[in-house]
MOPAC internal coordinates of N, CA, C and O (Angstrom, degrees):
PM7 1SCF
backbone

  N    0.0000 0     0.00 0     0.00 0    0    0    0
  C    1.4435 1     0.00 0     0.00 0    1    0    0
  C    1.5356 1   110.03 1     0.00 0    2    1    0
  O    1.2310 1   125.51 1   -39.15 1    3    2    1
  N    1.4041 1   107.02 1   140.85 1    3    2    1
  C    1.7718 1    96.38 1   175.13 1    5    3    2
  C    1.1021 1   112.54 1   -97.15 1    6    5    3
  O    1.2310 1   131.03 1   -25.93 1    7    6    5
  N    1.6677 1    96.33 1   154.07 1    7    6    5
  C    1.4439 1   106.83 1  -158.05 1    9    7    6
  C    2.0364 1   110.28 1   -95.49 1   10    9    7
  O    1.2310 1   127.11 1     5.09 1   11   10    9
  N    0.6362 1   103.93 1  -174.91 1   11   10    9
  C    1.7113 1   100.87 1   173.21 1   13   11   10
  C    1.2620 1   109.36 1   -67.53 1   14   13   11
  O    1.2310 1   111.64 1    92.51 1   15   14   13
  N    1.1639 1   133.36 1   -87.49 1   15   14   13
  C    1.5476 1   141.49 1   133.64 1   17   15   14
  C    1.2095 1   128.84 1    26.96 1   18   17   15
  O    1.2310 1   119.90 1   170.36 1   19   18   17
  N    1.1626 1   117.79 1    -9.64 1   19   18   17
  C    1.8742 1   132.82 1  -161.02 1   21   19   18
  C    1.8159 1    83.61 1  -131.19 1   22   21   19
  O    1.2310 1   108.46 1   148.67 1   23   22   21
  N    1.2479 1   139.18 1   -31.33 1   23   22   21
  C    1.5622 1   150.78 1  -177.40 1   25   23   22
  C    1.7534 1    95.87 1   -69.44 1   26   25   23
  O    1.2310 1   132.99 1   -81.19 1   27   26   25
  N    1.5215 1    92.51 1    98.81 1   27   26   25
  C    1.7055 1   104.75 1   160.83 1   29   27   26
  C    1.5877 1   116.38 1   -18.31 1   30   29   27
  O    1.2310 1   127.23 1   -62.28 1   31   30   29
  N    1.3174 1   103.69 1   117.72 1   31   30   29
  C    1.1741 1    99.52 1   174.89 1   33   31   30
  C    1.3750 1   125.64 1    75.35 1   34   33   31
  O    1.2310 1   109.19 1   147.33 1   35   34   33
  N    1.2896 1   137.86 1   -32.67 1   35   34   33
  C    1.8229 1   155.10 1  -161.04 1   37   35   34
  C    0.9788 1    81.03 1   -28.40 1   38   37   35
  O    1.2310 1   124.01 1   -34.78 1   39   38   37
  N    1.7464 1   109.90 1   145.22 1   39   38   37
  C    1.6418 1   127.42 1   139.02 1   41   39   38
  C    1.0787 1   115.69 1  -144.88 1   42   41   39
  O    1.2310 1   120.23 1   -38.81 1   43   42   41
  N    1.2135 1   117.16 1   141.19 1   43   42   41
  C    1.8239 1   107.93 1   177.95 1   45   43   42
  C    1.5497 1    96.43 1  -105.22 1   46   45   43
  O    1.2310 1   130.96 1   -34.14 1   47   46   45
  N    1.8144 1    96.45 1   145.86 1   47   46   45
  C    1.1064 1    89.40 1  -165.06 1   49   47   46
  C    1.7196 1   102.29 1  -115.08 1   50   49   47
  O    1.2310 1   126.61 1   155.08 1   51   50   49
  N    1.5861 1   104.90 1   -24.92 1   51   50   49
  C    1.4046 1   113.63 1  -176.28 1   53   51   50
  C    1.6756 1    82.56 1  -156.05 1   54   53   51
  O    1.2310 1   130.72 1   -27.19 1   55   54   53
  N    1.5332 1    96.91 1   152.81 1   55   54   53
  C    1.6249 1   119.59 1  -157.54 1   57   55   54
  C    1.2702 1   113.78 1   -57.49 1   58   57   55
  O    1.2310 1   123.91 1   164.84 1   59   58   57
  N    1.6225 1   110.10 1   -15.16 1   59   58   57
  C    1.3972 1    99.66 1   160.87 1   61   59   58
  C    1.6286 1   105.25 1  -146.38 1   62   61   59
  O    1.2310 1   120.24 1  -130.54 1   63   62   61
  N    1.5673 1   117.15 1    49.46 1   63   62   61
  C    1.3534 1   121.12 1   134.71 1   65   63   62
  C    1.5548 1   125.24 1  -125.98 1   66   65   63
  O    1.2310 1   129.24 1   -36.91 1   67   66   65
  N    1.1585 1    99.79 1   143.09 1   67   66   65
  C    1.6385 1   103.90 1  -179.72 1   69   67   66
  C    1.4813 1   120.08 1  -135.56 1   70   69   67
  O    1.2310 1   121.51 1   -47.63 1   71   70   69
  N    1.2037 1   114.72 1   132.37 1   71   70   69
  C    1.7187 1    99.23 1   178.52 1   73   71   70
  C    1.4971 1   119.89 1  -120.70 1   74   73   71
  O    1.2310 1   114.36 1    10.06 1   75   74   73
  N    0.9904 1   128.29 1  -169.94 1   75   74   73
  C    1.9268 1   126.43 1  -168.45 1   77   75   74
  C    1.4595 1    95.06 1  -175.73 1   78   77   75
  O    1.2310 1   128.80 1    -0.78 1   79   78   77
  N    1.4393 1   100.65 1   179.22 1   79   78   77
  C    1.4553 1   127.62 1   131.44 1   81   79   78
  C    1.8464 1   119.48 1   -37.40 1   82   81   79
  O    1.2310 1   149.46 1    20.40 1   83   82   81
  N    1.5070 1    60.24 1  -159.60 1   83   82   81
  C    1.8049 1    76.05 1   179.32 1   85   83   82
  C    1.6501 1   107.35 1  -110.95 1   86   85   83
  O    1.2310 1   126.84 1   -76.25 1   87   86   85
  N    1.4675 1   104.44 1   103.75 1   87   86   85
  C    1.3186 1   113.45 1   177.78 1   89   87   86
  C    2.1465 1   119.15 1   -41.74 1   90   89   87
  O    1.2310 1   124.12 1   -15.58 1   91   90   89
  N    1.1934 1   109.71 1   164.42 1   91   90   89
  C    1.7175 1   109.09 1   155.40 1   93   91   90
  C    1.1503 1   103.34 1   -84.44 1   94   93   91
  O    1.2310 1   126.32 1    -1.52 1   95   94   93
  N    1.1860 1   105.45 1   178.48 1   95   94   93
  C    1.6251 1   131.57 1   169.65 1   97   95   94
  C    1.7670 1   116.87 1   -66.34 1   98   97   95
  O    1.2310 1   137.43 1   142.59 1   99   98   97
  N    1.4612 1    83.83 1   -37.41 1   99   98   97
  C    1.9890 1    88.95 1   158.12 1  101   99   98
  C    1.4957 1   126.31 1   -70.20 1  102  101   99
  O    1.2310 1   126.82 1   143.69 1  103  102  101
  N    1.2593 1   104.49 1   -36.31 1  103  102  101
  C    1.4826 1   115.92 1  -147.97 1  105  103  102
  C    1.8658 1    78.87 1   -81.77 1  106  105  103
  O    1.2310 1   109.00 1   146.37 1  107  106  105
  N    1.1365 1   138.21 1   -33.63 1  107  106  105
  C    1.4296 1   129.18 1  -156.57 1  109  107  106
  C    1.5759 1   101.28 1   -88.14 1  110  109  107
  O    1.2310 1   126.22 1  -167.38 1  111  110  109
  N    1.3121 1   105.65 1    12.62 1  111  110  109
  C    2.0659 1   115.15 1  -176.31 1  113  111  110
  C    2.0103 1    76.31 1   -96.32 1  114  113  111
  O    1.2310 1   117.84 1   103.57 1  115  114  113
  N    1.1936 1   121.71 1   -76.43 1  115  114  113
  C    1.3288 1   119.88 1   160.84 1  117  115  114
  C    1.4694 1   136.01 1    -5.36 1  118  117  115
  O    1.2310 1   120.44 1   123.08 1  119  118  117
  N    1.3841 1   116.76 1   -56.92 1  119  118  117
  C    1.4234 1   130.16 1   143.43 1  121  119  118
  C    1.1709 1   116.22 1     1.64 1  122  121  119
  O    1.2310 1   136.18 1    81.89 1  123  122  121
  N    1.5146 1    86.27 1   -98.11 1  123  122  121
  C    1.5176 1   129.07 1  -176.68 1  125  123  122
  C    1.6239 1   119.40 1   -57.09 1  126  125  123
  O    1.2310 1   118.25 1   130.36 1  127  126  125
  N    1.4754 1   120.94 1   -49.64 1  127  126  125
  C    1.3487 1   104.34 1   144.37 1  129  127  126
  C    1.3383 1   154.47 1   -43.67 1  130  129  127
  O    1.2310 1   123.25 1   147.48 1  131  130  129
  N    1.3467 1   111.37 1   -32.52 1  131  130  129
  C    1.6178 1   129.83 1   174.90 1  133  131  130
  C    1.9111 1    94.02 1   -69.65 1  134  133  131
  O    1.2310 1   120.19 1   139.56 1  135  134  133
  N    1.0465 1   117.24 1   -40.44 1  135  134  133
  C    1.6844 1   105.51 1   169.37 1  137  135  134
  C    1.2298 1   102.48 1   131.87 1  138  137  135
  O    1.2310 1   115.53 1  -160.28 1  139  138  137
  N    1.6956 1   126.08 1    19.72 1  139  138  137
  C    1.3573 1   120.25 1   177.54 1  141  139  138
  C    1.4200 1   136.07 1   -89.09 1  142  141  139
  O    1.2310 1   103.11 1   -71.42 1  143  142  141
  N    1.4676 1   148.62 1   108.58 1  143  142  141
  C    0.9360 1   126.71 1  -147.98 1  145  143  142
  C    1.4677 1   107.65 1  -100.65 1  146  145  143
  O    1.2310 1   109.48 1  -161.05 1  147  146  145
  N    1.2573 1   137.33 1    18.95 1  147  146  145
  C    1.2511 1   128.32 1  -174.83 1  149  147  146
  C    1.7039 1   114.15 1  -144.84 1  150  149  147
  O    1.2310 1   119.46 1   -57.83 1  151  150  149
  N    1.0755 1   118.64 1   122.17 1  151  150  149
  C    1.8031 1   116.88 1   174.21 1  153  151  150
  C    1.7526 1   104.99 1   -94.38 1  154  153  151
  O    1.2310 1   122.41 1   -67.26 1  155  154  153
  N    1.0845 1   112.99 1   112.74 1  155  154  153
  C    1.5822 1    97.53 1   152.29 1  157  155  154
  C    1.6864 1   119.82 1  -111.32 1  158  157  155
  O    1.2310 1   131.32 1   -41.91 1  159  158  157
  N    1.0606 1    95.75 1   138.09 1  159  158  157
  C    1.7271 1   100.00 1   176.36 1  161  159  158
  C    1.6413 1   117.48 1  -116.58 1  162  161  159
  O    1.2310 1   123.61 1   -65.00 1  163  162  161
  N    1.0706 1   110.69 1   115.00 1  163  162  161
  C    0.9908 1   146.72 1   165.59 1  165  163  162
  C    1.4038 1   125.32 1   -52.10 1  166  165  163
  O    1.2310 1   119.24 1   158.14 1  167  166  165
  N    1.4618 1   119.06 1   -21.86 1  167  166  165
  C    1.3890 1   127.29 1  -140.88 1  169  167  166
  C    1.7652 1   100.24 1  -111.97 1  170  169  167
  O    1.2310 1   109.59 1   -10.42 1  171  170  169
  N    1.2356 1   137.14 1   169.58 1  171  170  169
  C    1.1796 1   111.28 1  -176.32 1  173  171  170
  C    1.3183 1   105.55 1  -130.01 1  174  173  171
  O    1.2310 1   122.45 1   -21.95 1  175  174  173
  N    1.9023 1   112.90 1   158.05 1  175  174  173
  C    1.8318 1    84.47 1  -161.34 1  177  175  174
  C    1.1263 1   157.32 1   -40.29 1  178  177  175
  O    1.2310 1   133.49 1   136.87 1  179  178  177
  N    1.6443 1    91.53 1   -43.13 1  179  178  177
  C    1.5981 1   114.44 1   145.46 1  181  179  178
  C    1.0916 1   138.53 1     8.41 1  182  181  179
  O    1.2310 1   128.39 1   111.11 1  183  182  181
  N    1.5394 1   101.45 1   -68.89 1  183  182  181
  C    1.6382 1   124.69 1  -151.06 1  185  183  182
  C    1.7483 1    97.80 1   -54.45 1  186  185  183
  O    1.2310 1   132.87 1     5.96 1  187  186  185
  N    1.3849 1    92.74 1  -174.04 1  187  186  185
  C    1.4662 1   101.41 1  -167.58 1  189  187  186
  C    1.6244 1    91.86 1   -86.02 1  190  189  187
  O    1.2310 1   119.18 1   -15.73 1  191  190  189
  N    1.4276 1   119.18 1   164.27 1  191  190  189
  C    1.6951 1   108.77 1   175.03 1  193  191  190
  C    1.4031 1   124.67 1    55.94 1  194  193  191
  O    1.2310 1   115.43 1  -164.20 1  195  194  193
  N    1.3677 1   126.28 1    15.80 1  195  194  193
  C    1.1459 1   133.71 1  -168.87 1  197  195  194
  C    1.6622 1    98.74 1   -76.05 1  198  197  195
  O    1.2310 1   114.26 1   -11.70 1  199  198  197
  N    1.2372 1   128.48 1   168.30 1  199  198  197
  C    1.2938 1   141.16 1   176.73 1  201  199  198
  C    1.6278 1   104.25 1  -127.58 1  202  201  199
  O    1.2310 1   129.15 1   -54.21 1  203  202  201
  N    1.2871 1    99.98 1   125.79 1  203  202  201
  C    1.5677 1    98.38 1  -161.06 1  205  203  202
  C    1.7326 1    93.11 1   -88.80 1  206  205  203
  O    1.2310 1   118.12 1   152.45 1  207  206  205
  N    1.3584 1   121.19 1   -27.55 1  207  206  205
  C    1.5750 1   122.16 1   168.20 1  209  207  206
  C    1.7109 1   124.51 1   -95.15 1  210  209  207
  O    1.2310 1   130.67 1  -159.85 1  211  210  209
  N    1.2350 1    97.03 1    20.15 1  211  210  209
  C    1.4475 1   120.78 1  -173.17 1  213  211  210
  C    1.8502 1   107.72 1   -39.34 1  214  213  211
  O    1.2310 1   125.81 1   111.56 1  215  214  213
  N    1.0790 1   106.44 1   -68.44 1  215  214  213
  C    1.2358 1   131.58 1   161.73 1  217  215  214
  C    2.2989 1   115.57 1   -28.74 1  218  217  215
  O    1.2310 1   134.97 1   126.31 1  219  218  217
  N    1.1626 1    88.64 1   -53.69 1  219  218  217
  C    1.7326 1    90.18 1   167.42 1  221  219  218
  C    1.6528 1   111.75 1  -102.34 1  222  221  219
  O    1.2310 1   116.82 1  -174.87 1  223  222  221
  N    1.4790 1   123.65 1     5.13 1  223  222  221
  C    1.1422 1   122.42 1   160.79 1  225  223  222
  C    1.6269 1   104.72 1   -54.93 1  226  225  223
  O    1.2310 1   126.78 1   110.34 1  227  226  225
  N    1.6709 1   104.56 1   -69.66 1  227  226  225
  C    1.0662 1   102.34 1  -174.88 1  229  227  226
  C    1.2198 1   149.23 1   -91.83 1  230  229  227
  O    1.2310 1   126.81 1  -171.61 1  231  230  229
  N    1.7061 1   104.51 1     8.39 1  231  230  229
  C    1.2761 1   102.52 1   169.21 1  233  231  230
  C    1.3662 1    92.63 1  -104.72 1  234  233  231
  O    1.2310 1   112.55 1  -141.98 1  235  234  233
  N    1.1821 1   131.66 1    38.02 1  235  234  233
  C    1.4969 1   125.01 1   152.51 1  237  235  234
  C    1.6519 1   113.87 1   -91.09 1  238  237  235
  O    1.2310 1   128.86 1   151.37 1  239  238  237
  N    1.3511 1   100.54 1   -28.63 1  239  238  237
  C    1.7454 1   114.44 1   164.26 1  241  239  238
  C    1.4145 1   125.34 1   -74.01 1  242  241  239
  O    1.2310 1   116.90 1  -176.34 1  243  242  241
  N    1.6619 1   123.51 1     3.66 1  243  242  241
  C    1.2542 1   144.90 1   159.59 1  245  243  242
  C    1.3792 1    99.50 1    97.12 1  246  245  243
  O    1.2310 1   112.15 1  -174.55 1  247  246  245
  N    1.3550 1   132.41 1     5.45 1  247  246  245
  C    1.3431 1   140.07 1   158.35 1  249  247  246
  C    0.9707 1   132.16 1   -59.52 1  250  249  247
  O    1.2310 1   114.94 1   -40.92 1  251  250  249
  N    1.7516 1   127.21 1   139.08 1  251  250  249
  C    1.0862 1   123.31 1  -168.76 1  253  251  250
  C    1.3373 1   111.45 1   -97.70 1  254  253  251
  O    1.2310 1   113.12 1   -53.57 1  255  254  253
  N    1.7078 1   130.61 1   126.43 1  255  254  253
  C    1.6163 1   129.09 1  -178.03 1  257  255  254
  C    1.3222 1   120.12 1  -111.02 1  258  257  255
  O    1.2310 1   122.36 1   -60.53 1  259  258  257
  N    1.4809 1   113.08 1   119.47 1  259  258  257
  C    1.1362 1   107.99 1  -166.61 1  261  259  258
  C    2.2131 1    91.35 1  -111.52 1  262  261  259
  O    1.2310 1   121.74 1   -51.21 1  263  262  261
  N    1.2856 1   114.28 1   128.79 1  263  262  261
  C    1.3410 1   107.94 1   166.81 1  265  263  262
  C    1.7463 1   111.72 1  -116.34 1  266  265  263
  O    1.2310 1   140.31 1   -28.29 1  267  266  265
  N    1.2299 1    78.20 1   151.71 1  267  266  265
  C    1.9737 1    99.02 1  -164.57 1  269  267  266
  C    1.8976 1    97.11 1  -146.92 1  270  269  267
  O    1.2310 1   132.77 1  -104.25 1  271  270  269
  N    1.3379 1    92.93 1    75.75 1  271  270  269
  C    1.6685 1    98.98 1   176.42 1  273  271  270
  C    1.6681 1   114.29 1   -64.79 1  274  273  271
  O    1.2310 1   119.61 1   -84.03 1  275  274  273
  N    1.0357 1   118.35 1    95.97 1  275  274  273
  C    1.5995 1   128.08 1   173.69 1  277  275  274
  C    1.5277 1   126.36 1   -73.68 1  278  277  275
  O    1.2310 1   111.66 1   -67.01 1  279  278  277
  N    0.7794 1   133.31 1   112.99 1  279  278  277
  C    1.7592 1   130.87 1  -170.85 1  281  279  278
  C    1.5577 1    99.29 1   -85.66 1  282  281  279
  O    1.2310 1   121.89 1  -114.82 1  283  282  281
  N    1.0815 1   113.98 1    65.18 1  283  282  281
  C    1.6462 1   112.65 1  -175.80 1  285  283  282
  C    1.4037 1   138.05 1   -43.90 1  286  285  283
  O    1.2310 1   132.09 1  -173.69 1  287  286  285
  N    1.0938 1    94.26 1     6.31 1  287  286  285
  C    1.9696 1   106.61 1   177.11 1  289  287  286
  C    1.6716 1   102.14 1  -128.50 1  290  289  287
  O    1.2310 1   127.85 1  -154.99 1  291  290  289
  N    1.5430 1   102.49 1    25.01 1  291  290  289
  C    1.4742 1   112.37 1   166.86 1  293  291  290
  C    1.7593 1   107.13 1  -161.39 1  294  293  291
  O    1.2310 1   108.61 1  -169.75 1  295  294  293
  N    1.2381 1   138.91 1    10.25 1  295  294  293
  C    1.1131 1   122.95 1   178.78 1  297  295  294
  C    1.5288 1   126.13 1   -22.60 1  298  297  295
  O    1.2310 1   128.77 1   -25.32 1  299  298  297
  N    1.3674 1   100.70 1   154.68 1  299  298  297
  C    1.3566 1    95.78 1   170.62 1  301  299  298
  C    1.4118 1   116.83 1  -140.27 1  302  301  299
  O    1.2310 1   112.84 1    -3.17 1  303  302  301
  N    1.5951 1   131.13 1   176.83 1  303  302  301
  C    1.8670 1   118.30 1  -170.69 1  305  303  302
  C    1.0428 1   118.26 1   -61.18 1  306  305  303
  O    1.2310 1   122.28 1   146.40 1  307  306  305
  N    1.6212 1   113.24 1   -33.60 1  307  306  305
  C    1.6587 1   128.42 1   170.41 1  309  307  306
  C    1.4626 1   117.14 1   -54.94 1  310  309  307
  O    1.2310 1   118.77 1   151.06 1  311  310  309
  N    1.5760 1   119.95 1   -28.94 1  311  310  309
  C    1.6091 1   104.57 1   164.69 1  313  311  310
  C    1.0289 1   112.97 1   -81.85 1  314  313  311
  O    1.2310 1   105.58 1   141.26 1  315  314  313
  N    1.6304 1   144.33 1   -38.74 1  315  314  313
  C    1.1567 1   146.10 1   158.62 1  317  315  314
  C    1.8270 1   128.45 1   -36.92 1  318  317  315
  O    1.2310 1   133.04 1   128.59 1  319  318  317
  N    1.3998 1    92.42 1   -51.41 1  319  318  317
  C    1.3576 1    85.44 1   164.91 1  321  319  318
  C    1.4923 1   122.51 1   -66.14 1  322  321  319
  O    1.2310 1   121.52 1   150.93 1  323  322  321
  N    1.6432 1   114.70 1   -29.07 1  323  322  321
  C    1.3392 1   100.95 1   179.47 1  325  323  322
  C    1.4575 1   121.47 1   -84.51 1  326  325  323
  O    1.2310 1   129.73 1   156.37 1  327  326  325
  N    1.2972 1    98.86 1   -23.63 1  327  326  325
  C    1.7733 1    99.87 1   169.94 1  329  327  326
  C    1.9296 1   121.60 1   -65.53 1  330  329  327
  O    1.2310 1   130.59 1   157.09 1  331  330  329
  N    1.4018 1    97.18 1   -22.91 1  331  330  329
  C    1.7121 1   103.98 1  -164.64 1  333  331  330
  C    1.9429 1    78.23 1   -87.65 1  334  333  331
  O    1.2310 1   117.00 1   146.14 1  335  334  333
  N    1.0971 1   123.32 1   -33.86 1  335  334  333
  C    1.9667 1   102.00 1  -164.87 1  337  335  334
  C    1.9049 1    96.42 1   -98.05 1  338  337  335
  O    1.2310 1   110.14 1   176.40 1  339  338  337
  N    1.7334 1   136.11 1    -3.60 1  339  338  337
  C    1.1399 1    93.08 1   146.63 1  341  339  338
  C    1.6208 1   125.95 1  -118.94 1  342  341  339
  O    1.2310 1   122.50 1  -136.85 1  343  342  341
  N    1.4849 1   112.82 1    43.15 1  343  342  341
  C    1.4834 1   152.65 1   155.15 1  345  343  342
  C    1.7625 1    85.41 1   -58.83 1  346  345  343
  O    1.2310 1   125.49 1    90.02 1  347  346  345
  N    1.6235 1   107.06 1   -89.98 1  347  346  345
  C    1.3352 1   108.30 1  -176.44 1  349  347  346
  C    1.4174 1   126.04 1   -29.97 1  350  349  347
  O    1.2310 1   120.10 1   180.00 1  351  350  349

């Protein structure tokens, strides 16, 4: 089984947040086992490694996905604000 730890990048940052890369399609069975109920992605479809069904990956794992595509060499307050209220 894969472990968290094997997830590009992973860090936990508080006992029940953790962040990475961009998980596989395996690694998000992982997720969801460790006891997390929420993915947000950040990343935009684009990106490299993107999962074009990303979104029903994981709420097929009973997880909740929230996406907030960020153009990161342009952010703006509107992604921030939406990332800091479903942070909350």
């Amino acid at each position: 089984m894969t472990e968290l730890r094997e997830i590009t990048n992973f860090v936990q940052l508080t006992d029940d947040v953790g962040t990475s890369g961009q998980p596989t399609r395996e690694q998000f069975g992982a997720i969801a086992a460790a006891g997390y109920d929420t993915v947000v992605n950040l990343a935009l479809p684009t990106s490299d490694h993107a999962i074009a069904d990303e979104g029903s990956v994981v709420t097929g794992l009973g997880l909740r996905y929230v996406h907030i595509p960020v153009k990161f060499e342009a952010p703006t307050v509107d992604d921030l604000r939406t990332f800091v209220g479903v942070m909350r």
